[in-house]
C-alpha positions in Angstrom: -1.5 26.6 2.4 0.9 24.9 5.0 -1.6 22.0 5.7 -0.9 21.6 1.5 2.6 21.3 1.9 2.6 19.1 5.3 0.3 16.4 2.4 3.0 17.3 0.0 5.9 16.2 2.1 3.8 13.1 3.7 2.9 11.9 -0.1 6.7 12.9 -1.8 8.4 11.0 1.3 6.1 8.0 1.5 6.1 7.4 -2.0 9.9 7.6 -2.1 10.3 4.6 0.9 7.3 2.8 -1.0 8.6 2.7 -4.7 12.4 1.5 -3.5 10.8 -1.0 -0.8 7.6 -1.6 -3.3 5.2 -1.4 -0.3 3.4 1.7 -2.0 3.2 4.3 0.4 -0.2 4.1 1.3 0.8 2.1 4.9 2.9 5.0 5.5 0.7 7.8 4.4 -2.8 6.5 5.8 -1.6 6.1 9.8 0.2 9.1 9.3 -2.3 11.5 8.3 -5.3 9.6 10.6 -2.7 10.6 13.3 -3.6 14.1 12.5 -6.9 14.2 12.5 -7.4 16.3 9.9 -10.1 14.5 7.8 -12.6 11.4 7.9 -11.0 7.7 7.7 -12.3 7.8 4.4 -11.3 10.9 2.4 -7.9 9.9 3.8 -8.3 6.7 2.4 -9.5 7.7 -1.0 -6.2 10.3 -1.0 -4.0 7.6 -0.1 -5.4 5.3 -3.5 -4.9 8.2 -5.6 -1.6 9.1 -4.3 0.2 5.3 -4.5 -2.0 4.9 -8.3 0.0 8.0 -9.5 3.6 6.1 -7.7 2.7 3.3 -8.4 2.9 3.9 -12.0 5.9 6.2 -12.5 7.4 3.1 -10.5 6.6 0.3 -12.5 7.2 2.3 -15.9 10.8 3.6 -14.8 11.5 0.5 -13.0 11.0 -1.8 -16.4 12.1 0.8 -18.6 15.8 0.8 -16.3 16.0 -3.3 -16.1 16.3 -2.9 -12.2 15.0 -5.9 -11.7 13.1 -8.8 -13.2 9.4 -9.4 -13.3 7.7 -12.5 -13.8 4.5 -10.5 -16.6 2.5 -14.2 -16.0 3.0 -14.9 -12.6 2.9 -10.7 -11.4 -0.2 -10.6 -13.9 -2.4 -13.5 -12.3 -1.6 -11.7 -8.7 -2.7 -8.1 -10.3 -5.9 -9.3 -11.8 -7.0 -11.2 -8.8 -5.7 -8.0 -6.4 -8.3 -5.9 -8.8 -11.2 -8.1 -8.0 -10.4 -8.4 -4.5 -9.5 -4.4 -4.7 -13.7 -3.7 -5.6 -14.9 -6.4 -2.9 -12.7 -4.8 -0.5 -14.0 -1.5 -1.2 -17.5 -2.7 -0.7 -16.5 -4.4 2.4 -14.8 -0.9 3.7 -18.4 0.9 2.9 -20.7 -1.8 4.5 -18.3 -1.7 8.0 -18.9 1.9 7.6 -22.7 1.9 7.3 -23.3 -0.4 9.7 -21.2 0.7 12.0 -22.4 4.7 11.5 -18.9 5.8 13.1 -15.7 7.0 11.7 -13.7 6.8 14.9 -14.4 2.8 14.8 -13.6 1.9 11.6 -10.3 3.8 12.1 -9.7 1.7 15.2 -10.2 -1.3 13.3 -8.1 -0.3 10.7 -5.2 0.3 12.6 -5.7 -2.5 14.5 -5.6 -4.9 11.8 -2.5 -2.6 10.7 -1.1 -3.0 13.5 -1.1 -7.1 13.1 -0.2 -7.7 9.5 2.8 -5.1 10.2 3.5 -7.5 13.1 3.7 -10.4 11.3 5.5 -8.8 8.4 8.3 -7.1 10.4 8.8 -10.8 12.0 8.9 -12.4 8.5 11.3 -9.9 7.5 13.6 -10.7 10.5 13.3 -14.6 10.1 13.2 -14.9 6.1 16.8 -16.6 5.9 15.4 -19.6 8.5 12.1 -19.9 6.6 11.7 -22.5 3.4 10.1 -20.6 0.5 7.7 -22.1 -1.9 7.8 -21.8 -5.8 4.2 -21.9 -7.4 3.3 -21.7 -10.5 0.0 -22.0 -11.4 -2.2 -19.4 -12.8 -5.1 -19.7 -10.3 -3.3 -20.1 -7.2 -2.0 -16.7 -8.4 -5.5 -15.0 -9.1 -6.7 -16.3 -5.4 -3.9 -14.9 -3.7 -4.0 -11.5 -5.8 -8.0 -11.6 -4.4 -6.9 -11.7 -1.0 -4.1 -9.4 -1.1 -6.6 -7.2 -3.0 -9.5 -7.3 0.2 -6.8 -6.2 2.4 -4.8 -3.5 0.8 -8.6 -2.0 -0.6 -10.2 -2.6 2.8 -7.4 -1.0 5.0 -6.8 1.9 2.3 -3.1 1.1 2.1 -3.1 0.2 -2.1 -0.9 -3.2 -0.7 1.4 -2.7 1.4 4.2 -5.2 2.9 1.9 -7.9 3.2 2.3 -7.9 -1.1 6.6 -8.6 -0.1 6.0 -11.6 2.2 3.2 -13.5 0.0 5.4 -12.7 -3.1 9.0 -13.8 -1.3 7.1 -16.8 0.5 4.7 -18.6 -2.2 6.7 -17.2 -5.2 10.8 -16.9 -4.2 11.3 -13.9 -4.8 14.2 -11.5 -4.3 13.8 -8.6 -2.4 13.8 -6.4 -6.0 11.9 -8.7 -7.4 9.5 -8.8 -4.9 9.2 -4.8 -4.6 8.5 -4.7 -8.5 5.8 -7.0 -8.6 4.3 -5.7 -5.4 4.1 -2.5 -7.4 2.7 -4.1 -10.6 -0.3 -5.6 -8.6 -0.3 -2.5 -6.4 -1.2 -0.4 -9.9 -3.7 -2.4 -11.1 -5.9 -3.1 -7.9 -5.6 0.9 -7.0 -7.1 1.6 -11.1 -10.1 -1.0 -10.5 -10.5 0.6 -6.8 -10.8 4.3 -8.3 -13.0 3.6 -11.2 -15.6 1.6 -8.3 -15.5 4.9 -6.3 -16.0 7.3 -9.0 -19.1 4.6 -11.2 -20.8 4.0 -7.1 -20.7 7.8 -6.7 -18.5 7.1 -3.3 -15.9 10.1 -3.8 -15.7 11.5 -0.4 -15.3 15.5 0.2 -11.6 16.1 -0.3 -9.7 19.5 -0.9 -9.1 19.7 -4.4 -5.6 21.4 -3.5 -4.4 18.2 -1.0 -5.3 15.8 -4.2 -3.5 17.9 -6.2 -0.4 18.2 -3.8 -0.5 14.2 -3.0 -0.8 12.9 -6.8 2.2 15.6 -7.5 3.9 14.0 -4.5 3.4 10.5 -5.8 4.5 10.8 -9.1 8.0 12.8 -8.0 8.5 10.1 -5.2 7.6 7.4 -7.7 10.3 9.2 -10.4 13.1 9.4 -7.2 12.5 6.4 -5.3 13.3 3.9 -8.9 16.3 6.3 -9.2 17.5 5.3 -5.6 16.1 1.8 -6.2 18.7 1.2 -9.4 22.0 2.3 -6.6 20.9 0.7 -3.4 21.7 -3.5 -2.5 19.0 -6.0 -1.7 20.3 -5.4 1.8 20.1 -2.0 2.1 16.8 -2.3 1.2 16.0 -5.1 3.3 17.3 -2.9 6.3 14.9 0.1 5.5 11.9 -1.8 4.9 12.6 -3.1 8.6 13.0 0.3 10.2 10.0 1.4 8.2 7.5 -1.5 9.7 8.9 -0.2 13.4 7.9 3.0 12.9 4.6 2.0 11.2 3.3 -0.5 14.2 4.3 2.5 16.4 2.2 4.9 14.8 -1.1 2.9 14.0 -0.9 1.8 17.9 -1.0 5.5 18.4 -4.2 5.8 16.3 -6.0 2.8 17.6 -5.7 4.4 20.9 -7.1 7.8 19.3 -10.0 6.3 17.7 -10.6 3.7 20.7 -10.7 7.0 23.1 -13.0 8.6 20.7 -15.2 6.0 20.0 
């Protein structure tokens, strides 16, 4: 019972920080709960999809439905549809590291490792984004090839997207912070769909307590419903400054775990 309330609280409050920054929840939730040890690298994976699917929606719909802030339906569209193809080839990617390699521990190093980096980069983006000259594409397929990539990454790594999703979307497109956290969530919801429908047709659904799937989803859709409610009374600044402290704390933790499952290993 209390380990169902400790996924409770991890999902509610991740999802809350992921709907207002649009990063998801899932690069809070997965380092936090690998940190625990309480499960394989990969039923904590498939717990994280569920959990940022069920924000992700609530987010988007109540986001839209409130006007917080714009989204581009062609330009968010091409991303999502290429993000759910590179969702599926990430998920196979995720199961052929894990067969070939035979060992949890070492694909939870990896994972945190390349974490570890993209956070990196992200947190500096962040930081330097007033200095840095943004570009203002257009085009259809440039938007389905970036979607695929953003896809591999956020379904490899088990983190639904992510804040890699904010930079591409602020850097290739221009987009606002708002706008930016919107979309990120748009794409987010349809590559965690296409990665749940592969697990359940490839018969991949690791063993998971049907009580801590329960508690997350619950989680995700109430932090979904309160983080768009925080999201319509908070500036682009204040969201900008949380985002940052949340990447600080994020590196901090998956260097924690790549040091578990190196030592493991």
């Amino acid at each position: 019972m209390f380990m169902t309330i400790v996924f409770f609280a991890v999902s509610i409050l991740s999802s809350i920080v992921g709907s207002i920054c649009g990063i998801g929840g899932g690069v809070i939730i997965k380092p936090v709960l690998d940190a625990t040890g309480i499960m394989s690298v990969s039923s904590i994976s498939f717990l994280s999809g569920c959990t940022v699917l069920a924000m992700s929606v609530v987010s988007v719909y109540k986001n839209v439905r409130a006007k917080t802030a714009k989204l581009n339906v062609r330009t968010a569209t091409g991303l999502a549809v290429g993000a759910a193809l590179g969702g599926v080839v990430g998920k196979s990617m995720f199961q052929m590291l894990k067969t070939a390699v035979g060992n949890e521990n070492a694909v939870g190093m990896t994972q945190a490792i390349v974490l570890i980096i993209i956070t990196l980069g992200t947190l500096i983006y962040t930081v330097c984004k007033e200095r840095i000259q943004t570009k203002e594409y257009t085009q259809l397929w440039l938007c389905f090839v970036i979607g695929v990539l953003l896809g591999i990454m956020s379904s490899f790594l088990g983190i639904g997207g992510g804040p890699i999703n904010l930079v591409v979307l602020a850097y290739f497109f221009s987009m606002s912070t708002k706008e930016a956290a919107l979309s990120s969530l748009y794409i987010i919801m349809f590559s965690q769909i296409t990665s749940l429908i592969q697990t359940c047709v490839t018969g991949t659904i690791p063993e998971v307590e049907a009580s801590y799937l329960i508690a997350m989803v619950v989680g995700g859709i109430l932090g979904g419903t309160l983080g768009s409610k925080v999201n319509k009374k908070i500036d682009e600044d204040g969201v900008n400054k949380l985002f940052i402290a949340l990447m600080i704390v994020i590196v901090c933790i998956n260097i924690y775990n790549a040091v578990k499952f190196g030592i493991a290993v």
